[in-house]
C-alpha positions as CSV (number, residue, x, y, z in Angstrom):
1,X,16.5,-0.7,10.8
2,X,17.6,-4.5,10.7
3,X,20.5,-5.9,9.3
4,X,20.3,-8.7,7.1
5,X,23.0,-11.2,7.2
6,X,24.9,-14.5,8.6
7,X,27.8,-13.8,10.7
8,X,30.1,-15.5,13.4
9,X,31.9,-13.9,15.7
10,X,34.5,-12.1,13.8
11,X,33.4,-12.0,10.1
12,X,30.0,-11.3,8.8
13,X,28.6,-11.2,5.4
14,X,26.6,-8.1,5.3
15,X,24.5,-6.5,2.5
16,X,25.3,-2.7,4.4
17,X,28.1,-0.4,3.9
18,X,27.0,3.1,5.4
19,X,29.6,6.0,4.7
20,X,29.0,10.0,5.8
21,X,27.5,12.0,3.1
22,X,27.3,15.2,4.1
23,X,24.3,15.3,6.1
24,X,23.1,12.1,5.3
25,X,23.7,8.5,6.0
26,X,24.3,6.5,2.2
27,X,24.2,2.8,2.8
28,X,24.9,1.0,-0.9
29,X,24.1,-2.8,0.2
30,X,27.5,-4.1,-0.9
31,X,30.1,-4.6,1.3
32,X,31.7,-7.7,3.2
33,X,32.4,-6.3,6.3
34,X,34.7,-7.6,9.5
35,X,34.0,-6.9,13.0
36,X,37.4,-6.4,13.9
37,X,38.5,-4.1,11.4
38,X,34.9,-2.4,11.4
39,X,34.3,-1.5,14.8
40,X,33.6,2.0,14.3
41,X,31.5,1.1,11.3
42,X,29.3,-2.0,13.1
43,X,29.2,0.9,16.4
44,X,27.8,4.0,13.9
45,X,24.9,1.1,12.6
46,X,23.7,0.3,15.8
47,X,23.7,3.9,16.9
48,X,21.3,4.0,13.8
49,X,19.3,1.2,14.5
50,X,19.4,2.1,17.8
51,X,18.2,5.9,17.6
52,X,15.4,4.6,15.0
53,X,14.3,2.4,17.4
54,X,13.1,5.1,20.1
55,X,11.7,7.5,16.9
56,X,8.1,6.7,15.8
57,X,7.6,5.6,12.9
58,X,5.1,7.9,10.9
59,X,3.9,6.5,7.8
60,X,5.8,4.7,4.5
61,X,5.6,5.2,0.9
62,X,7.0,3.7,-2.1
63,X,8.9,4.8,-4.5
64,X,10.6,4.7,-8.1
65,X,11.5,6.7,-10.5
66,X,12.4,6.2,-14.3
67,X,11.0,3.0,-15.0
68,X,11.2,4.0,-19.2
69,X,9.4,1.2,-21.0
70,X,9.5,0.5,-24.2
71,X,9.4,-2.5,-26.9
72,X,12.9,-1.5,-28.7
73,X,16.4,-3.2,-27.9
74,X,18.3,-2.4,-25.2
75,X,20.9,0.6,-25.7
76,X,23.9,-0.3,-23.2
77,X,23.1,0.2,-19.9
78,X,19.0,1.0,-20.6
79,X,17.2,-2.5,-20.4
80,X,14.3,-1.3,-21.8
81,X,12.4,-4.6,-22.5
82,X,13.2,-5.5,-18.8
83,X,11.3,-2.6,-17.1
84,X,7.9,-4.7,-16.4
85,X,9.1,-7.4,-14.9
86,X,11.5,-5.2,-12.9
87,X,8.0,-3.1,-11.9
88,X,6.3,-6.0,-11.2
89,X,8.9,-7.1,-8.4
90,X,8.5,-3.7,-6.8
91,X,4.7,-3.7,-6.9
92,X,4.6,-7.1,-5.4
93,X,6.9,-5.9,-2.5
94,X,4.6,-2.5,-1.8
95,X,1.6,-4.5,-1.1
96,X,4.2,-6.7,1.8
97,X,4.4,-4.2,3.6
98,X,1.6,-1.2,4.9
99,X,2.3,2.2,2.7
100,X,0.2,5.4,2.9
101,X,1.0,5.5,-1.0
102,X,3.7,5.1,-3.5
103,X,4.9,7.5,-6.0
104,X,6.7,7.2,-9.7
105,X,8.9,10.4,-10.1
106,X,8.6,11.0,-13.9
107,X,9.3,9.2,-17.6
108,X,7.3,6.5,-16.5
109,X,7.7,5.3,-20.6
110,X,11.0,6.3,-23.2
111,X,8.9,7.2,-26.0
112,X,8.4,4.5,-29.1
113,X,6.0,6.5,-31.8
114,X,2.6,5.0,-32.4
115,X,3.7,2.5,-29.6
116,X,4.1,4.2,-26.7
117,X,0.5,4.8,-25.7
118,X,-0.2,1.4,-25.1
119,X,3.4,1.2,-23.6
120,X,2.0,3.5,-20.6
121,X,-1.1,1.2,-20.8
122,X,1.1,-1.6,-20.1
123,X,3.2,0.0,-17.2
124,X,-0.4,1.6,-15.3
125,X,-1.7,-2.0,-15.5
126,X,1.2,-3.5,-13.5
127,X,0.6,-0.5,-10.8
128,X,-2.9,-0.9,-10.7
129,X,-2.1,-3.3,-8.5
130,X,-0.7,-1.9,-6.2
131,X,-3.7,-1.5,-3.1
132,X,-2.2,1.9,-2.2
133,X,-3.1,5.6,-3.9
134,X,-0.6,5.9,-6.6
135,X,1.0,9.2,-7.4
136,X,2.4,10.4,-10.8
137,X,5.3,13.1,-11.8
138,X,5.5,14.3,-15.5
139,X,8.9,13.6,-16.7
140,X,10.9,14.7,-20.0
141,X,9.7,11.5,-22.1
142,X,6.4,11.2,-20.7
143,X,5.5,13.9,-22.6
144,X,6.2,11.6,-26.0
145,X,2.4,11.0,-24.9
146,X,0.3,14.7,-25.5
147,X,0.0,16.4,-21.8
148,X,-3.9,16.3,-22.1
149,X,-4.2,12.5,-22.6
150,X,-1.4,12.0,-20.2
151,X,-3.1,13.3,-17.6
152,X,-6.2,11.7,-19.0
153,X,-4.5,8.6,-18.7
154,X,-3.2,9.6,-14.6
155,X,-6.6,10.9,-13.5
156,X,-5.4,14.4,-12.8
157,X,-6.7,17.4,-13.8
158,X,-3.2,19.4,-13.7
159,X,0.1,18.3,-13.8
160,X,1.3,19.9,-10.4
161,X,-0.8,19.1,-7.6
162,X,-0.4,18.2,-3.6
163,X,-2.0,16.3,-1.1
164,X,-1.0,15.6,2.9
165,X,-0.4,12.8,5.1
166,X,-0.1,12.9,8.9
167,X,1.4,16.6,9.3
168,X,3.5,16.0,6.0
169,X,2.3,17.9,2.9
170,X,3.9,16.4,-0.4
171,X,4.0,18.9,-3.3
172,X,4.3,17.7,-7.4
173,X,5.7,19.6,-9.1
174,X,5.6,19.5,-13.1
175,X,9.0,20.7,-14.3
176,X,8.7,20.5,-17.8
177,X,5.9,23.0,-18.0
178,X,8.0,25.6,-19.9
179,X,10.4,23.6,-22.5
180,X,10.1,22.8,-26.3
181,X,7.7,19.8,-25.6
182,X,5.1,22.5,-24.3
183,X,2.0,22.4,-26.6
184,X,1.0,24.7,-28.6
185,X,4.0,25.5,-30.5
186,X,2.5,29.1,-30.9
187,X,1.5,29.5,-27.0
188,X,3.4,31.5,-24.9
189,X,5.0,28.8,-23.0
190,X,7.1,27.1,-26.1
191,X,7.9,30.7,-27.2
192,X,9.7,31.3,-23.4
193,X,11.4,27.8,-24.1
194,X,13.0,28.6,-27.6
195,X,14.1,32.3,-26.3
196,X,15.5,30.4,-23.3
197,X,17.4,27.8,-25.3
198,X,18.7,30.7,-27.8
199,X,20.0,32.9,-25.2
200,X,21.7,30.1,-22.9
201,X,22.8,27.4,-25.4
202,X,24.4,25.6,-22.5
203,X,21.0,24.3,-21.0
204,X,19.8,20.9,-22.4
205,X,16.8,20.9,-24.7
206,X,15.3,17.9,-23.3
207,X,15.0,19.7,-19.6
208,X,12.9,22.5,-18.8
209,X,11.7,25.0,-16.1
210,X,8.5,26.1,-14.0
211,X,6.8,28.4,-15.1
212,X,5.5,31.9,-13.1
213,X,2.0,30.7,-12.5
214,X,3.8,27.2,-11.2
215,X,6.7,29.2,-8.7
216,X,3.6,31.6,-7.3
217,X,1.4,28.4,-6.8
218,X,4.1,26.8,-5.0
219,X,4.8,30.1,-3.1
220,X,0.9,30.2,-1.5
221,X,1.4,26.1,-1.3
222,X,4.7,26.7,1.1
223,X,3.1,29.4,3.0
224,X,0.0,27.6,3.8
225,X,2.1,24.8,5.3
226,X,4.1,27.1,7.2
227,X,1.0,28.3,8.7
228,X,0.1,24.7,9.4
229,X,3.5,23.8,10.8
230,X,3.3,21.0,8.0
231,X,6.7,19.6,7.0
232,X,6.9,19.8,3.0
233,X,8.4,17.2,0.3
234,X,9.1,18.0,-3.1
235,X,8.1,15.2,-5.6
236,X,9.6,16.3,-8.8
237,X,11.4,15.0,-11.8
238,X,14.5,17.2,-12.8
239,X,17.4,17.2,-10.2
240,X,17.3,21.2,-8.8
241,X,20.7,21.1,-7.3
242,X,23.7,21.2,-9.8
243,X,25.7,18.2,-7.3
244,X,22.9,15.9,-8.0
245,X,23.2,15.7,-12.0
246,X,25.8,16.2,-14.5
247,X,26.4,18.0,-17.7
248,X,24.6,15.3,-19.5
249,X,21.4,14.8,-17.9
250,X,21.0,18.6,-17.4
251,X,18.8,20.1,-14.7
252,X,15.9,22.6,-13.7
253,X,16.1,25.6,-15.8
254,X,15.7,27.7,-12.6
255,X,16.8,25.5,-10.3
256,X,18.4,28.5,-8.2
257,X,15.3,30.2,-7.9
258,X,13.4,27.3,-7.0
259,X,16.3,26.3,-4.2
260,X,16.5,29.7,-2.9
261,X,12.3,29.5,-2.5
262,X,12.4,25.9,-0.6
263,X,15.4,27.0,1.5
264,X,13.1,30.9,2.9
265,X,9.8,28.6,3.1
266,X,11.3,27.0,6.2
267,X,9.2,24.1,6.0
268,X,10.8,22.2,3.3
269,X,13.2,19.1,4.6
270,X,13.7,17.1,0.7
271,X,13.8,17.6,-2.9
272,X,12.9,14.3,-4.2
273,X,13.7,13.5,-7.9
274,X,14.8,11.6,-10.7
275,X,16.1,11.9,-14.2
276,X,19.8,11.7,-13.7
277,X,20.0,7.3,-13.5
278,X,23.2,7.1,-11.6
279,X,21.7,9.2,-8.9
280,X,23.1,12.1,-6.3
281,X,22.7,13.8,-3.4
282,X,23.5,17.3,-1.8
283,X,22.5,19.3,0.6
284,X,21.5,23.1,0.7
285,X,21.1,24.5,4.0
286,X,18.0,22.9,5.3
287,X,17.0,21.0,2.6
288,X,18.0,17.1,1.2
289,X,18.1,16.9,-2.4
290,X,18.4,13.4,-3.5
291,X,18.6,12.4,-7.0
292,X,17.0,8.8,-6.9
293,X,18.8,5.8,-9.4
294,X,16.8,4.7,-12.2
295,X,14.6,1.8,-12.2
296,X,15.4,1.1,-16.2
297,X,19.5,1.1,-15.4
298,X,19.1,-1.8,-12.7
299,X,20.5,-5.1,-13.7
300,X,18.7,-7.5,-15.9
301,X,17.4,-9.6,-13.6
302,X,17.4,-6.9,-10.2
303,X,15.4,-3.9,-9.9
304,X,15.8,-0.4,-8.4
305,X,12.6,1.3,-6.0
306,X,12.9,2.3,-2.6
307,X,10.3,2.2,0.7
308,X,10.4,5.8,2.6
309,X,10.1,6.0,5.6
310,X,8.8,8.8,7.7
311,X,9.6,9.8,11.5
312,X,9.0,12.7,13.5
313,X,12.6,13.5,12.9
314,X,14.3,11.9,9.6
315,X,13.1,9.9,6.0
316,X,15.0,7.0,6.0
317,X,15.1,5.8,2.3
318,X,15.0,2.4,2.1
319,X,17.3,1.5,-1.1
320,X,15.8,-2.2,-2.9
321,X,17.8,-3.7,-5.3
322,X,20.1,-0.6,-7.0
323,X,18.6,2.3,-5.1
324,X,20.8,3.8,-2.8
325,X,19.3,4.0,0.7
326,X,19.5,6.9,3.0
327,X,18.6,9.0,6.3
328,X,17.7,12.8,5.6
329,X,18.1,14.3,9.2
330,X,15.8,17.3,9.8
């Protein structure tokens, strides 16, 4: 880790401010601190910098999450018309630096009728630039784009998948597979999602659950890289712990079910997602779940991704712009 920064030799002008967060480290990039009235601060950075020093250094990804594009005017916070430009900044940075891959967490486009096809066009261009493999979660409003051609347009032929990297297997999950945005309307899937939303009215419409088929795939994916003393990452889009979201946003229908499965695996060390733009983090025993901010909430003229990366003992999230950055012990 390096700190940034001009200083003399009481006052510096740092872009850090860490603060305990449970079980991680959150550092926000904000503060102006002092030396003399931050010793115990400046002492825990270096201890940091210091620790990650002596760790090796795995492998990096990228990451972002709810980049949202679209061609309509901006609704308060949601710049929609400044998500390119924003991508473009964080594509440009990805190839700086040498990345096993990156990864877009979900509602890569808001949804704009006839439009939003060649929205996702527009959005898959700027990261086909990126020199890297480039992974895709299924969010809520990618799906204002029909599943098939969406996953036409991603080069998949499912939309929950994994793949591994240097002892690390990362596991996609698609948690809108059961919701009212599940095609057919007739097919047993949408049915599940309307007798869902009838009986528990408090649940959000626009979230949804895994289905069976997808929490039994998982279970043989988990037990396979138990038996190959893997380490596991969740890629997914809906926040699965109730600390990481609000009211609002909503999460996983069966997030309990999907926490208590991660937590028995005992190879799972993060739930990585988005969704929920302001972001969050909890943990449950062994497992980091870490809501990342928005890319389509930063500032006009900022951005919001992140660089991950991996040691034989910790993720250190790597916060650009307005994503928070932090180190999930394990």
């Amino acid at each position: 880790m390096i700190l940034h920064g001009s200083h003399s030799f009481s006052t510096a002008f740092f872009n850090w401010r860490f603060r305990k967060a449970k079980h991680s480290i959150e550092i926000d990039f904000k503060s102006r601190l002092d030396f003399s009235r931050h010793s115990r601060t400046f002492e825990q950075i270096f201890q940091i910098q210091k620790s990650i020093a002596v760790a090796k250094l795995l492998f990096s990804f990228g990451i972002v999450t709810d980049i949202q594009y679209a061609d309509i005017e901006n609704r308060k916070q949601h710049l929609f018309r400044a998500a390119p430009q924003k991508l473009a900044k964080c594509v440009t940075d990805w190839n700086q630096h040498d990345l096993a891959f990156a990864v877009q967490l979900g509602d890569i486009v808001q949804g704009n009728g006839e439009k939003t096809l060649g929205e996702l066009e527009r959005v898959l261009e700027i990261l086909s630039d990126f020199q890297k493999p480039m992974y895709h979660v299924i969010g809520n409003h990618c799906l204002e784009i029909s599943l098939p051609v969406l996953l036409e347009k991603f080069g998949y032929p499912a939309p929950y998948y994994d793949f591994a990297v240097k002892g690390f297997r990362f596991i996609v999950l698609h948690s809108m597979e059961v919701s009212i945005f599940s095609r057919p309307k007739d097919g047993a899937a949408y049915r599940i999602a309307e007798a869902t939303l009838e009986k528990n009215p408090e649940l959000k419409f626009w979230t949804g659950a895994l289905s069976v088929s997808q929490i039994e795939w998982l279970r043989a994916k988990l037990a396979f890289a138990k038996s190959q003393n893997e380490r596991v990452i969740i890629l997914n889009h809906l926040p699965a712990h109730e600390e990481t979201t609000d009211g609002e946003s909503g999460l996983l229908w069966n997030a309990q079910e999907l926490r208590e499965l991660l937590a028995e695996s005992g190879c799972v060390i993060a739930h990585l997602n988005g969704h929920h733009h302001p972001g969050g983090y909890a943990k449950d025993r062994s497992v980091h779940f870490a809501t990342l901010e928005a890319l389509l909430d930063s500032p006009e003229h900022g951005t919001a991704y992140g660089i991950v990366e991996v040691y034989e003992d910790r993720l250190l999230l790597k916060g650009m712009g307005s994503l928070t950055s932090r180190e999930l012990g394990f």
